[in-house]
N, CA, C and O of each residue as an XYZ file, in Angstrom:
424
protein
N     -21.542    -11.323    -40.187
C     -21.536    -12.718    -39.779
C     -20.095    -13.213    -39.791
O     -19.306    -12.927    -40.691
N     -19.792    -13.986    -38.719
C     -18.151    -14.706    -38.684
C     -17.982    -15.551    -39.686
O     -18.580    -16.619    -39.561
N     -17.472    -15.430    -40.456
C     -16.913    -16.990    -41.477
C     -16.853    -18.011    -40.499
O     -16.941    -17.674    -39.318
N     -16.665    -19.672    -40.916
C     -17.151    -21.232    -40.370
C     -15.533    -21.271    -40.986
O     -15.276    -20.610    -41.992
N     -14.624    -21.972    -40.406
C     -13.657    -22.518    -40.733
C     -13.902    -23.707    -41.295
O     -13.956    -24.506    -40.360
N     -14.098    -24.325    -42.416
C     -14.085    -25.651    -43.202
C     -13.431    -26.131    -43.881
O     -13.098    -25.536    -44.906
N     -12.937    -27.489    -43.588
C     -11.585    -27.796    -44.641
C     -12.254    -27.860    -46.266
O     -11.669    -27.674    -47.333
N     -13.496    -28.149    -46.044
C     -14.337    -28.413    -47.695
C     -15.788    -27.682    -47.188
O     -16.536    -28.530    -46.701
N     -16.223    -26.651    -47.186
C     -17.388    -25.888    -47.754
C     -18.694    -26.335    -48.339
O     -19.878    -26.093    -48.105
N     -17.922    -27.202    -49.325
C     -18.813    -27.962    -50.319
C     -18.854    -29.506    -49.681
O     -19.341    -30.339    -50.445
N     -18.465    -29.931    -48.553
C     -18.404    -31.259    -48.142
C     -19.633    -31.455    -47.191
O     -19.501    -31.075    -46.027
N     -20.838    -32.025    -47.595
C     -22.036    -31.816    -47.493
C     -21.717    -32.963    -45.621
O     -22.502    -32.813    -44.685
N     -20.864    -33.649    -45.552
C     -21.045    -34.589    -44.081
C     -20.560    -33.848    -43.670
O     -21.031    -33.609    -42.559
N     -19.287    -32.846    -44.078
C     -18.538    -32.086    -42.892
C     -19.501    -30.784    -42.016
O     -19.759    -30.400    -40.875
N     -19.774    -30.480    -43.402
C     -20.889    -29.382    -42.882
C     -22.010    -29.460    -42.161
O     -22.351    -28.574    -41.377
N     -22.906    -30.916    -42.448
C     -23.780    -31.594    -41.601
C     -22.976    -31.750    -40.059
O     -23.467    -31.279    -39.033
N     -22.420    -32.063    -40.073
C     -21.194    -32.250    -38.609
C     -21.695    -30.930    -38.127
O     -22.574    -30.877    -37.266
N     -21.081    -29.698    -38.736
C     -21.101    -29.085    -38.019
C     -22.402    -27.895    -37.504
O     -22.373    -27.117    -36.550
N     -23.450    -28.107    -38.494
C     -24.754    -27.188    -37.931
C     -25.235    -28.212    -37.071
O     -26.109    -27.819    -36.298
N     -24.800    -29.869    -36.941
C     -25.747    -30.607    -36.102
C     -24.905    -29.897    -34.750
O     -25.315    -29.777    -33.596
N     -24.116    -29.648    -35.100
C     -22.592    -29.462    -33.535
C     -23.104    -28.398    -33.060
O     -23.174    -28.443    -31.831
N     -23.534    -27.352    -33.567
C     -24.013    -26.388    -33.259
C     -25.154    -25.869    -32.640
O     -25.357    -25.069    -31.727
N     -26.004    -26.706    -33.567
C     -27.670    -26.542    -33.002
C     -27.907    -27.650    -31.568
O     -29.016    -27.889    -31.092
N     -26.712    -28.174    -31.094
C     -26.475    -28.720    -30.158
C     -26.036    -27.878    -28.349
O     -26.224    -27.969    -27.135
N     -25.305    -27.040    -29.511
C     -24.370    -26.041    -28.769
C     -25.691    -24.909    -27.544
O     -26.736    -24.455    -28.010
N     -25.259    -24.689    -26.034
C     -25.493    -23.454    -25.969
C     -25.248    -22.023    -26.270
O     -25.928    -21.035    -25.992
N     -24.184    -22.130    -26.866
C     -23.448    -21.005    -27.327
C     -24.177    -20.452    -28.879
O     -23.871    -19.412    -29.462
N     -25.145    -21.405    -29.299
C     -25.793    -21.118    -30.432
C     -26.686    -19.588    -30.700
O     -27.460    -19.021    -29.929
N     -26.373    -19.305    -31.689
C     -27.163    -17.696    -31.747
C     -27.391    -18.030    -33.309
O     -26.700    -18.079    -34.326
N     -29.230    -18.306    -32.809
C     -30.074    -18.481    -33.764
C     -30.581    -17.350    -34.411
O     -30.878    -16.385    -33.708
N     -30.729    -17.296    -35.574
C     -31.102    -16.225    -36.321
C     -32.509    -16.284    -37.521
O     -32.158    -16.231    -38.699
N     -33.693    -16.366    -37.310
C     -34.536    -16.330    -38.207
C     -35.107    -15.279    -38.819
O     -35.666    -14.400    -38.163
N     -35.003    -15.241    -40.593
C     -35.465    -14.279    -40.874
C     -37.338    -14.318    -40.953
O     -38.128    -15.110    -40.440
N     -37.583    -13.024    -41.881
C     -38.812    -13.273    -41.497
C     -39.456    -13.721    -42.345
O     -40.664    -13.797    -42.120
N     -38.916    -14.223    -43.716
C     -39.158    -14.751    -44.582
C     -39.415    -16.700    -44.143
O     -40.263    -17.405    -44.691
N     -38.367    -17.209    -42.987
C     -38.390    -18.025    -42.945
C     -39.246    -18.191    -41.324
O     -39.674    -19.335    -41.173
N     -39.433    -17.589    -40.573
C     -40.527    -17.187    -39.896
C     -42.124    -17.342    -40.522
O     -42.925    -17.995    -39.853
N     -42.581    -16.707    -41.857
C     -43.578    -16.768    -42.096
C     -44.413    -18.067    -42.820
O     -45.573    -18.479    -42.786
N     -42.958    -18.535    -43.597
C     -43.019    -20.122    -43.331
C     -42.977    -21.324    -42.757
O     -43.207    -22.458    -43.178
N     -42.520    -20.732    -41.339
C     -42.571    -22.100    -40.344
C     -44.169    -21.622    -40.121
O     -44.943    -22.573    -40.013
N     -44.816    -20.189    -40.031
C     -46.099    -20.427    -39.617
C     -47.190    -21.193    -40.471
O     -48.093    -21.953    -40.120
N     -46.726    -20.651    -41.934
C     -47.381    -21.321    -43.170
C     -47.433    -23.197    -43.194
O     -48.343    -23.964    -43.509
N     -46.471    -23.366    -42.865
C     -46.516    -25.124    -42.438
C     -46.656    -25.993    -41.283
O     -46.957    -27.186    -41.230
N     -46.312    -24.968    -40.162
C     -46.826    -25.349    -39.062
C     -45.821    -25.924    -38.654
O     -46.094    -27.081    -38.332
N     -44.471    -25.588    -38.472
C     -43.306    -25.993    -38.162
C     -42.815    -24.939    -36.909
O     -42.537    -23.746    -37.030
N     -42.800    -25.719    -35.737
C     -42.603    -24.675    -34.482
C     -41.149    -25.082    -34.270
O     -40.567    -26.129    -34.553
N     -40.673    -23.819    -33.621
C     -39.330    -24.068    -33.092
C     -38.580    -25.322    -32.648
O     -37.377    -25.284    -32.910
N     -38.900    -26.133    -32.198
C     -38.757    -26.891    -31.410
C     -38.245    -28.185    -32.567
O     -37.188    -28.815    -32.526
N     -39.257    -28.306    -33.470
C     -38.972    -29.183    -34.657
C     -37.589    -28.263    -35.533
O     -36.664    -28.879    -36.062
N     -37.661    -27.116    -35.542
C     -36.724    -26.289    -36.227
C     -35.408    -26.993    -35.940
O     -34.690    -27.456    -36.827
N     -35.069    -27.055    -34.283
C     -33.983    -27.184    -33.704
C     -33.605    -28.524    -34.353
O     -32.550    -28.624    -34.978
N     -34.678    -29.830    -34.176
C     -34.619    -30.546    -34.365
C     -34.043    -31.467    -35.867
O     -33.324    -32.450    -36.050
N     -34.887    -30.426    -36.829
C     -34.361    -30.630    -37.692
C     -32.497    -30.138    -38.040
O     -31.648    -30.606    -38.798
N     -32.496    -29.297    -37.309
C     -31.034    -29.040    -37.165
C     -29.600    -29.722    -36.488
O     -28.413    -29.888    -36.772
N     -30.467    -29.960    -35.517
C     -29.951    -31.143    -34.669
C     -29.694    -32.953    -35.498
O     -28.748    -33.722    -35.329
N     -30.503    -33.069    -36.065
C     -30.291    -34.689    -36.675
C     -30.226    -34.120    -37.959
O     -29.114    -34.333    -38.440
N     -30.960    -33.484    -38.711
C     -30.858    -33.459    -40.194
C     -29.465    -33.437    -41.176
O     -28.325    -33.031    -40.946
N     -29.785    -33.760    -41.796
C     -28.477    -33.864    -43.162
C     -28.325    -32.815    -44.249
O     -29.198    -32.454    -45.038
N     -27.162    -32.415    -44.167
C     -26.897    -31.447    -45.517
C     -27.068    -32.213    -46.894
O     -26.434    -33.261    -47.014
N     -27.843    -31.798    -47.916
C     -28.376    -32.470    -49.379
C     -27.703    -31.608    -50.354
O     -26.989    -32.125    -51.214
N     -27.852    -30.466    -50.302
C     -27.437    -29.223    -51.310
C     -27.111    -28.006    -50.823
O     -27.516    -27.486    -49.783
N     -26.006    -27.376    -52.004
C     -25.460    -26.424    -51.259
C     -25.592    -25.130    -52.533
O     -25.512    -25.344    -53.743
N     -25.729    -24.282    -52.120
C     -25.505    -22.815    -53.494
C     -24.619    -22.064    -53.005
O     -24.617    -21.913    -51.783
N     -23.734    -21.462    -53.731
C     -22.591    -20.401    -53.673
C     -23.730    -19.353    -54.228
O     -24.493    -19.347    -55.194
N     -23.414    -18.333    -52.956
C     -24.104    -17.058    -53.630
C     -22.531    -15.746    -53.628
O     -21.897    -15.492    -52.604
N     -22.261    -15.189    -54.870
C     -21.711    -14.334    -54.948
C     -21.848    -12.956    -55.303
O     -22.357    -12.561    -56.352
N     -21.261    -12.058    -54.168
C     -21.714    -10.306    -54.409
C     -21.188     -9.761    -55.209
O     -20.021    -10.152    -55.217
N     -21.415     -8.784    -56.204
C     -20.832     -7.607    -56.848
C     -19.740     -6.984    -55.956
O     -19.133     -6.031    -56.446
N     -19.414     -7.377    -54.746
C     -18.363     -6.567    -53.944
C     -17.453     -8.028    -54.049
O     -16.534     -8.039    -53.230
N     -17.530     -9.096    -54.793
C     -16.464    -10.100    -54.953
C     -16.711    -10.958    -53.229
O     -15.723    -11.661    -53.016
N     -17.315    -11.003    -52.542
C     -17.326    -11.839    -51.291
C     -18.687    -12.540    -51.827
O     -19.498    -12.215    -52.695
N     -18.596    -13.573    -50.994
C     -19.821    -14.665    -51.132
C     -20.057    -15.733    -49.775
O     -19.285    -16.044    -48.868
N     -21.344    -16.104    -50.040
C     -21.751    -16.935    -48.985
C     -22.339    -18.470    -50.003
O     -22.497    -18.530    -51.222
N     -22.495    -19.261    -49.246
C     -23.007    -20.370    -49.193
C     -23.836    -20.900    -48.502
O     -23.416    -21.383    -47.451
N     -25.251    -21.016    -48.793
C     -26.531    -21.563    -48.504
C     -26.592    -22.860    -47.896
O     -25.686    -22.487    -47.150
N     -26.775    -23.850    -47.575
C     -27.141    -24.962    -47.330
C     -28.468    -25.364    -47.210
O     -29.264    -24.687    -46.560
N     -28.851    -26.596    -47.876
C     -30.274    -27.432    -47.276
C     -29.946    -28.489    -46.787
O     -29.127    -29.353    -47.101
N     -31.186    -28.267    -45.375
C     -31.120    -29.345    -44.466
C     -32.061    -30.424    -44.729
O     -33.222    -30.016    -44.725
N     -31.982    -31.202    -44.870
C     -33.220    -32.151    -44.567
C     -33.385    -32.617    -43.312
O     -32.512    -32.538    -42.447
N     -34.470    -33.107    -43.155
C     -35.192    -33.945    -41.976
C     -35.826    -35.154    -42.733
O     -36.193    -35.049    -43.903
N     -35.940    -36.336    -41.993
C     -36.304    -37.715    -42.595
C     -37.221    -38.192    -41.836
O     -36.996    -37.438    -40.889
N     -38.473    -39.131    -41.310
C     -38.911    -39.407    -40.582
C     -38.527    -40.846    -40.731
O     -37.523    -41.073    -41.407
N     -39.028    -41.625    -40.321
C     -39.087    -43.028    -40.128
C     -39.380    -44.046    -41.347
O     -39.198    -45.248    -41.545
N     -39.896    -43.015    -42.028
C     -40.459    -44.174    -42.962
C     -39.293    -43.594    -44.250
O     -39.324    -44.281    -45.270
N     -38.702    -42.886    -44.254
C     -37.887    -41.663    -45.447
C     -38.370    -40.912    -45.884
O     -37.879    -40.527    -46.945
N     -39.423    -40.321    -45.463
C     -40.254    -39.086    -46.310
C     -39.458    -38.019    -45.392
O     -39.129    -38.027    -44.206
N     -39.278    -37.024    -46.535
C     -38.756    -35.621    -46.124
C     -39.528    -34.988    -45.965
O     -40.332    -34.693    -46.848
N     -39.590    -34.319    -44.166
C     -40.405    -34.188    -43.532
C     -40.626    -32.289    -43.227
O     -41.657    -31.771    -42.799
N     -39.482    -31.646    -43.557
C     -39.058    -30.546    -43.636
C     -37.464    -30.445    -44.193
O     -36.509    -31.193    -43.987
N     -37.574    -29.302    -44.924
C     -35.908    -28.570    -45.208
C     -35.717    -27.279    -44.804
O     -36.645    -26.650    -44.295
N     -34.597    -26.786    -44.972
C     -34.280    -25.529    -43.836
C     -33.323    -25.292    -44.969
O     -33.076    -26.180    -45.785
N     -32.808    -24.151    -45.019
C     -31.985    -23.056    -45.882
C     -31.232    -22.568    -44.690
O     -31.845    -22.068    -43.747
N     -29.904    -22.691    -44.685
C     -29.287    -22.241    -43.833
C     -27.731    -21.800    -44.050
O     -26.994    -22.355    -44.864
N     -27.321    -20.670    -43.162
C     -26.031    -19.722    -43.649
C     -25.928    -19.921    -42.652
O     -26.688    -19.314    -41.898
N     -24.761    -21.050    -41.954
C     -23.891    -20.593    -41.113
C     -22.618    -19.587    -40.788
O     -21.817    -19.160    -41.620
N     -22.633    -19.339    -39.481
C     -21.599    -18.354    -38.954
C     -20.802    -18.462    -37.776
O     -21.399    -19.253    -37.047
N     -19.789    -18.083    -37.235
C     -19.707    -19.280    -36.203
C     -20.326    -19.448    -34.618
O     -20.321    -18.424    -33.934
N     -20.615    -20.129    -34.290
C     -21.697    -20.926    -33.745
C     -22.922    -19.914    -34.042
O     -23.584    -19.907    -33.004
N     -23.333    -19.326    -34.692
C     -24.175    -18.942    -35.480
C     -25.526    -19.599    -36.529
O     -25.210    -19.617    -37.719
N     -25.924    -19.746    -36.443
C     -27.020    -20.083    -37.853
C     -27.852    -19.320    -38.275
O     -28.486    -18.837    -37.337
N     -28.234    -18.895    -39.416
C     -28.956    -18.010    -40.176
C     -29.943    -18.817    -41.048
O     -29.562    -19.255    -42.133
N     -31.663    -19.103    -40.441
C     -32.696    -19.794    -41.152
C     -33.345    -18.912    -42.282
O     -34.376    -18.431    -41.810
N     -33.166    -18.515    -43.546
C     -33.552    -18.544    -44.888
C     -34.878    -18.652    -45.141
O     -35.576    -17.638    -45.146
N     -35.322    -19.697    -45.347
C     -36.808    -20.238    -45.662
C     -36.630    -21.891    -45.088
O     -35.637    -22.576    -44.842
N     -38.002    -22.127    -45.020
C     -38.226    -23.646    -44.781
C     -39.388    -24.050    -45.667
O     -40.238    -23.273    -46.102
N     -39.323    -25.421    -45.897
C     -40.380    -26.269    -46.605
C     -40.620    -26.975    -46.647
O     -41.562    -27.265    -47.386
């Protein structure tokens, strides 16, 4: 996966900026695993809302995951909000560049 150039990693609007920039993008190369596949079927979350939530949603939380080979990635959760503020879905996501990598959803 390409590293995301970010001035802050951990800067939950910058990063929102940029998976919304992305999941905007045609140049996007979506990536679902099948872990997070078997949960959009489990909740009934079709592609289309996926995007969506990617498209408007907000970065909330972030995890540093680090390897025994000393490199690491960083997770993100997305939220989605509806109208009234109920969180309507979240997404786990590893960006790459113009890349995204979906995790799990819930």
């Amino acid at each position: 996966m390409s590293r995301v150039k970010l001035k802050d990693p951990t800067n939950h609007g910058e990063v929102t900026h940029l998976i919304n920039e992305y999941a905007y993008s045609d140049e996007l190369d979506l990536h679902i695993t099948v872990h997070a596949d078997e949960r959009m079927e489990e909740r009934g979350v079709n592609e289309d809302f996926l995007m969506k939530t990617l498209r408007e949603g907000t970065v909330i939380e972030h995890e540093i995951e680090t390897y025994p080979n000393g490199n690491s990635s960083i997770k993100y959760r997305v939220s989605h909000r509806d109208n009234l503020g109920e969180e309507t879905v979240a997404i786990t996501v590893i960006p790459g560049e113009y890349q995204l990598t979906i995790v799990t959803i819930w």
